[in-house]
Every structure is written in C-alpha cells, then in structure tokens.
N, C-alpha and C positions, 0 to 999 in steps of 0.2 A: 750260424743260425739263419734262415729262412727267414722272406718279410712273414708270411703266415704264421712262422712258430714265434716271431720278436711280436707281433699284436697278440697273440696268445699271451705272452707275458707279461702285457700293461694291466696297472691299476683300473684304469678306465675300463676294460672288456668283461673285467673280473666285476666290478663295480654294475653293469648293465646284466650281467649273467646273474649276480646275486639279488637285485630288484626287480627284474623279470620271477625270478623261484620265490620271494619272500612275496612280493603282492600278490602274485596268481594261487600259490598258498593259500593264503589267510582269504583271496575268493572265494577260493573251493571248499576253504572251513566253512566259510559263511553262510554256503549255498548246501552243505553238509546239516547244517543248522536248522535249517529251513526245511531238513526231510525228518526230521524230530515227528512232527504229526503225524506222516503218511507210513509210520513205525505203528501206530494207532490201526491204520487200514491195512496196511497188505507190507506184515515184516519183508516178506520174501523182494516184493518194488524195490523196495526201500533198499537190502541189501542190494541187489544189483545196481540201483542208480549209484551208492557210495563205493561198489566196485570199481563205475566207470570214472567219478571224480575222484578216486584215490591214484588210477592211474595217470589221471592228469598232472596231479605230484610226481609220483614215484617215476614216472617216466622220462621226465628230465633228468632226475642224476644220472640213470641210465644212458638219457644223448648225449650228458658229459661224459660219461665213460666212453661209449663206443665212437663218436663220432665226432666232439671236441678232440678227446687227446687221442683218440683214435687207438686203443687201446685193444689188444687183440686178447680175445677168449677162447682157448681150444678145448675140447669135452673129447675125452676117454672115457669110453662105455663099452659096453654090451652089445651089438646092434642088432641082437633078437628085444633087447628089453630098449631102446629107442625110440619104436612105435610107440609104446605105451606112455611115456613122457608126457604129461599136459593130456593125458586121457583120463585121470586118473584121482583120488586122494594120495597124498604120499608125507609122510613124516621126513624131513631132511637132516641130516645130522653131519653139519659142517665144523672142520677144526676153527680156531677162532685164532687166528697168528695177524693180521693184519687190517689197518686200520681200514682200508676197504675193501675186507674180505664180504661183507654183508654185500655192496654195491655191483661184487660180481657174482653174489645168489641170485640178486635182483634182474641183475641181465640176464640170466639164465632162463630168469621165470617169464620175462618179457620174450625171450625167442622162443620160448614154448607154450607163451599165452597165459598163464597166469600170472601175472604180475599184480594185478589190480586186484587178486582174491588173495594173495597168502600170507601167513599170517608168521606169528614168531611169536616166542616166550621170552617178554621183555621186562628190565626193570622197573616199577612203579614210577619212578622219576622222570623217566621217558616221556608219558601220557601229557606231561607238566609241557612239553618242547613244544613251540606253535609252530602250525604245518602240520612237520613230521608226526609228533604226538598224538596233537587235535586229528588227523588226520587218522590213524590209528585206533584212536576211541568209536569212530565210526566202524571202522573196519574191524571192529569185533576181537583186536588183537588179544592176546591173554598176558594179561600185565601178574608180576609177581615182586613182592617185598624181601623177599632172600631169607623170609623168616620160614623157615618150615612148617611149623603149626602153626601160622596165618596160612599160609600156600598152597596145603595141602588139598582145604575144601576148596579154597575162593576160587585156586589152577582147576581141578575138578568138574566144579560149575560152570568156568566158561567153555570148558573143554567140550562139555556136553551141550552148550548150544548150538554148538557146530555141527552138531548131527544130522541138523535138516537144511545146512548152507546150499542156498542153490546153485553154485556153479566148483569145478573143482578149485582145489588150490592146496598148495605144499605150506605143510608147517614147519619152521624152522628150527631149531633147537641147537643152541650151543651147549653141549652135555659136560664143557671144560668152565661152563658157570663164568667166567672172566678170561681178557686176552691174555693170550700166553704172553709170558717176560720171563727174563731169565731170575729174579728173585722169588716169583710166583713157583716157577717150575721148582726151585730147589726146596722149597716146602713142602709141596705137590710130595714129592719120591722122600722126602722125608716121614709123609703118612703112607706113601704107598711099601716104605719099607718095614713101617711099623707094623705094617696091617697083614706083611707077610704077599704083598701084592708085587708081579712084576713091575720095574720099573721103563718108565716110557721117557724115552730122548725128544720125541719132538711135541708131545701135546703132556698138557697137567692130568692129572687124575682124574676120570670121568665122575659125575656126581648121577648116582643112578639112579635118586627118589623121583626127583624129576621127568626122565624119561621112563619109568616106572608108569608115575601118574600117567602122563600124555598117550603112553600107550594102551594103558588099559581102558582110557576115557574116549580114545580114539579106533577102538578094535570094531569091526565091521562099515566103520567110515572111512579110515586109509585102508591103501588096498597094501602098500609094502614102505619100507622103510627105504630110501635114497642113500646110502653111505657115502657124502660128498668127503673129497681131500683138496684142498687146494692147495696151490705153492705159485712159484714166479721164477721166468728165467732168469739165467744169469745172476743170484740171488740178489734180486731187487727189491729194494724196501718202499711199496707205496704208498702214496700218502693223500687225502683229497686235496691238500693244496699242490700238490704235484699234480692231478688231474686239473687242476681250476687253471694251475700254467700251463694248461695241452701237453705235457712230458705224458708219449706212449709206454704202456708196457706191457706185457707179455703173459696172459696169465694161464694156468695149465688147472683143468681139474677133470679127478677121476672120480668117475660116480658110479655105484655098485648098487642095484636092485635087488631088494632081499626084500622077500615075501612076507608080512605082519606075523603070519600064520604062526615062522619059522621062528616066532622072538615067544620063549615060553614066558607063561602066565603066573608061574609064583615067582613073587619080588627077589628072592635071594637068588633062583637058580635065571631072574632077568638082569639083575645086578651081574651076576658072572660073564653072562654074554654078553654085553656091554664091555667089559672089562677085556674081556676076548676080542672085540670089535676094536679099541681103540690100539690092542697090539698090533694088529694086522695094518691098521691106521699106521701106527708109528713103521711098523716095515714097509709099505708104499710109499712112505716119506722118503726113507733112508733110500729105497733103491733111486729114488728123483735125485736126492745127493747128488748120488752116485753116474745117474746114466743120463739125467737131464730129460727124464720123460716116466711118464706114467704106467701099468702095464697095458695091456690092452690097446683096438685102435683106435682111432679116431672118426669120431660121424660128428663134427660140430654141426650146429645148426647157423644156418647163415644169420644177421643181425638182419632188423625188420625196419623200414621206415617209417614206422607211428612214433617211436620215438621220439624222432626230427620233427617228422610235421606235428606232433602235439607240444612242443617247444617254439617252432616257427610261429602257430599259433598265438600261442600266449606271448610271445613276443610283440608283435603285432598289436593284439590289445593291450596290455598295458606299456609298452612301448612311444604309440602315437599321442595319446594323451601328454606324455611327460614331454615328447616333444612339442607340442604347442605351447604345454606351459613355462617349457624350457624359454623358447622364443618370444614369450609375451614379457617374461622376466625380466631377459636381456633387451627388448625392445624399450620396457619401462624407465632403464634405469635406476630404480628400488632398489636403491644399496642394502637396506632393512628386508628386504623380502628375498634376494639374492641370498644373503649371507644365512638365511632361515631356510632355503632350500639347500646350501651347503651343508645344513648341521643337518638333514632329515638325509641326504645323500650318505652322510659320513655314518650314521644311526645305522641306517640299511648295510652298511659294510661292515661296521661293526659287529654287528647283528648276525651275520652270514659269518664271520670266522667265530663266534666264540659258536655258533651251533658246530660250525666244524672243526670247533677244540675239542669237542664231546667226544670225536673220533677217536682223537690223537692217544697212542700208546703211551706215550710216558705221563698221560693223566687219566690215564684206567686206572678203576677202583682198586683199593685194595683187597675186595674181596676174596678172591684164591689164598691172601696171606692171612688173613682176619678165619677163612672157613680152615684152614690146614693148621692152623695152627691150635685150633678148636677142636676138629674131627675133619674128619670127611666121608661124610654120610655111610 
C-alpha cells in the first residue's frame, strides 16, 4: 500500500471529507431556501440558480468517484448517437445491481453536462435526507410513495412540470423498483413465471406502470429513451465506503439510444416493450459474463475538472474556519469546549455513514419481495 492510498484510508481524511459535503450541504440548502420568493418572480431564475447549487452538492460525490479513488468509467455507445448526449431530454433506464450504481449515472451526467439538471423517480423517504433530499426538493425531483393509486396523479403532475424546464437534463428511472438481490430476484421470476413472462437472470422484473406514466407525461419533452446497463470488471462489488477509502474500480456501461417515438403509446403493447427491453438488458449482461466487455465501441468522454475545483472550493471555505477554531480551542486549553467539539466531529461522522447506510445492499428495502409477492403490475 502507497503513502497516498494508507492517508486515503484514515479516519481523519474520511472525517474532513464528510464535514466538508455535510456543511457546504446544508449551505447550499440554506441558500436554496432563500430562492423560495424569487420562485414568486421568475420560476424559470429560480430554476437555474438551484441547478447551479445543486451541482455544488452533487458534484462532490462525483470528485469522490473520479478523482479520490480514481475510479475509471468507460461508455459503450453508438458514436453516431454520441453527439446528441447532453444536447437533448432523454429518459434513462438503468439496472439497479449496485450500491453506487446511481453515483456512476451521476458522473455520466457531469461529463456530459447535465448533472445539475437531472432528475430521478425517487422514494418519498428520500426528500426526508438533509442535502441529498432537501437538495432534490428544489430540484423538482419527482418523489413517489410505491402506492400506486397515490402515484399515479401525484408522478403525473410532477412529471408535467417539467415541460417548460429551461435547460436539458435525463430522468432517471430504475424500472427494477428496488436493487437487485438474490432473494428479490427469486420472487421476481416467480411472478414472471406466473404471469407466463420470460424469465430474466440478471435484473428483477420490470414494473411498467411507472415507466408507462413517465413516458407518456414526458412525450414531446424527451427526445429518446438512453437504455443504460452497467456492470464492473473483474466482478467487483462497490461499495461508497470503499470509494470514501480511495479503493479504484472499474466500471463499464453500455448505452442504447432509442427514439421516444419508437416506445408505442397504449400501456399494454408499452408494457410488452419494456419487457422486451429488459431481455435484451439481461442478454448484454450475460455476454459481459462471458467476454468482459459490452457490444459495441467505445467513445468515453474524458472526466471534467469542475468537479475538483467545486470541492477544492468548498473545502477552503468551510475548511479555514474550523481551522481557527481548531487552534483557538487547543490554544485555550477548555477541556469542556474541546471535548464538545469532539462530540460535534463524531456527530458529523456519524452523520456521513448512516446517510451511506441508505446505499448499502443488504439494507434495501424489501420492496421487490413485499411488490412480488402481491403482484407485479
């Protein structure tokens, strides 16, 4: 192990990385707060200001991905459909296998420029998470309760706000409803056998009311639907604390541009295609198995340095501060005010892993076993 990769792995680095993202957070919520009125004057300001301070969150886990653990992203596409990337609306539809599978959508959107505009179909529970959440309430995200008939108008309505969003941005959609696991999935193919449906080895059963709605609330706004697959070499299981210890890894994703146009408009015959979509899904998977690569070539896009420098940033400012009062602390000797800045230190660390317990696979919901065991749409 490398001095670089042994200070990657202390308490202390991880401790200054998670008080840097947890105060400049709850800044940017604050200052998020503060564009409440100008929502009164000119919705459209409004959005783009909370564009650009959402990216001042979201952009950090990204320079923990790419540039802490250094973590390589390669993109299999198209490269007639390349150009159009970040030119565009587009619907994304990524498997959901991995605890930061989201965090390398996220760089994606960041080397193509939208990061700070795109949105996702999130749990209700979510909005609750300070930062990440609060941060998301501004940004228009479209939050859902997993109830159906709540979901149906409330996904709808937000969906249709977006009609007039002024800059582009990809919506994200996990169509597998919960991360795959191996107890998920075996309930999964237990309604897809039921239901007289092929069954799928590497993702759960698509749930298509969902992508149903978004598509039809979303048709002359995206221009095409992104078929994302992701996977990792050397079958590597990632984890954010394995990014927060700088441990690089490898990730591989193949993305397929399909035209909105080409997704038909009655629910049962968009249910089908869907269901056709996540075969073809599972046969991309199988041949990575198999060959250790995606089909198609490769046009990555190189990683961008806003990332860095809007983390160098924030670093800086809330950084210097805690150093003074670090040193006026220790200058004082206030055993009583030391020992109170220990417990607000430990707060903040605290703090920082149970938001990235929320990740962790083996405490995903149970919902794929609670929906499969019910129906599946």
């Amino acid at each position: 192990m490398g001095l670089l990769q042994f200070l990657k792995s202390q308490f202390l680095c991880h401790l200054i990385m998670c008080y840097v993202f947890l105060v400049s957070g709850l800044i940017v919520n604050l200052i998020q707060i503060c564009t409440l009125p100008l929502w009164l004057v000119s919705k459209q300001l409004a959005r783009k200001i909370n564009i650009r301070l959402a990216y001042c969150i979201a952009s950090q886990m990204v320079a923990a991905l790419e540039w802490w653990s250094g973590t390589e992203c390669t993109l299999y596409t198209d490269p007639k459909s390349y150009p159009l990337y970040g030119k565009e609306n587009a619907i994304v539809v990524l498997n959901h296998s991995f605890e930061i599978d989201f965090l390398c959508g996220w760089t994606f959107c960041e080397r193509f420029g939208v990061l700070g505009s795109s949105k996702v179909l999130a749990k209700k529970e979510l909005a609750y998470v300070p930062v990440i959440g609060w941060m998301w309430y501004f940004l228009e995200i479209v939050f859902c309760k997993r109830k159906w008939e709540e979901d149906r108008t409330t996904v709808a309505q937000s969906l249709q706000k977006l009609r007039d969003y002024p800059e582009n941005y990809w919506f994200l959609l996990y169509c597998e409803g919960t991360r795959f696991t191996p107890k998920k999935h075996q309930f999964s193919m237990q309604v897809a056998e039921s239901k007289g449906l092929p069954k799928l080895k590497y993702h759960l059963l698509p749930r298509t009311k969902g992508f149903y709605v978004t598509v039809q609330n979303l048709r002359g706004t995206a221009a095409a639907i992104y078929d994302s697959t992701l996977n990792f070499r050397n079958s590597e299981v990632p984890t954010l604390l394995g990014i927060l210890n700088g441990k690089k890894y490898h990730a591989d994703l193949y993305v397929r541009r399909i035209p909105l146009e080409s997704v038909p408009e009655d629910e049962a015959e968009c249910a089908a295609w869907l269901h056709k979509l996540y075969q073809e899904k599972d046969g991309f998977q199988e041949q990575y198995a198999q060959t250790g690569r995606f089909p198609g070539p490769i046009v990555s896009p190189p990683r961008r340095p806003w990332s860095l420098i809007n983390w160098l940033f924030w670093s800086c400012v809330v950084l210097y501060p805690l150093g003074l009062l670090i040193a006026q602390l220790l200058s004082s000797g206030a055993v009583l005010t030391i020992a109170a800045a220990v417990v607000v230190c430990s707060a903040v660390s605290m703090g920082m892993r149970w938001m990235i317990g929320q990740t962790e696979i083996d405490k995903s919901s149970n919902y794929g076993i609670k929906a499969a065991a019910l129906n599946n749409n």
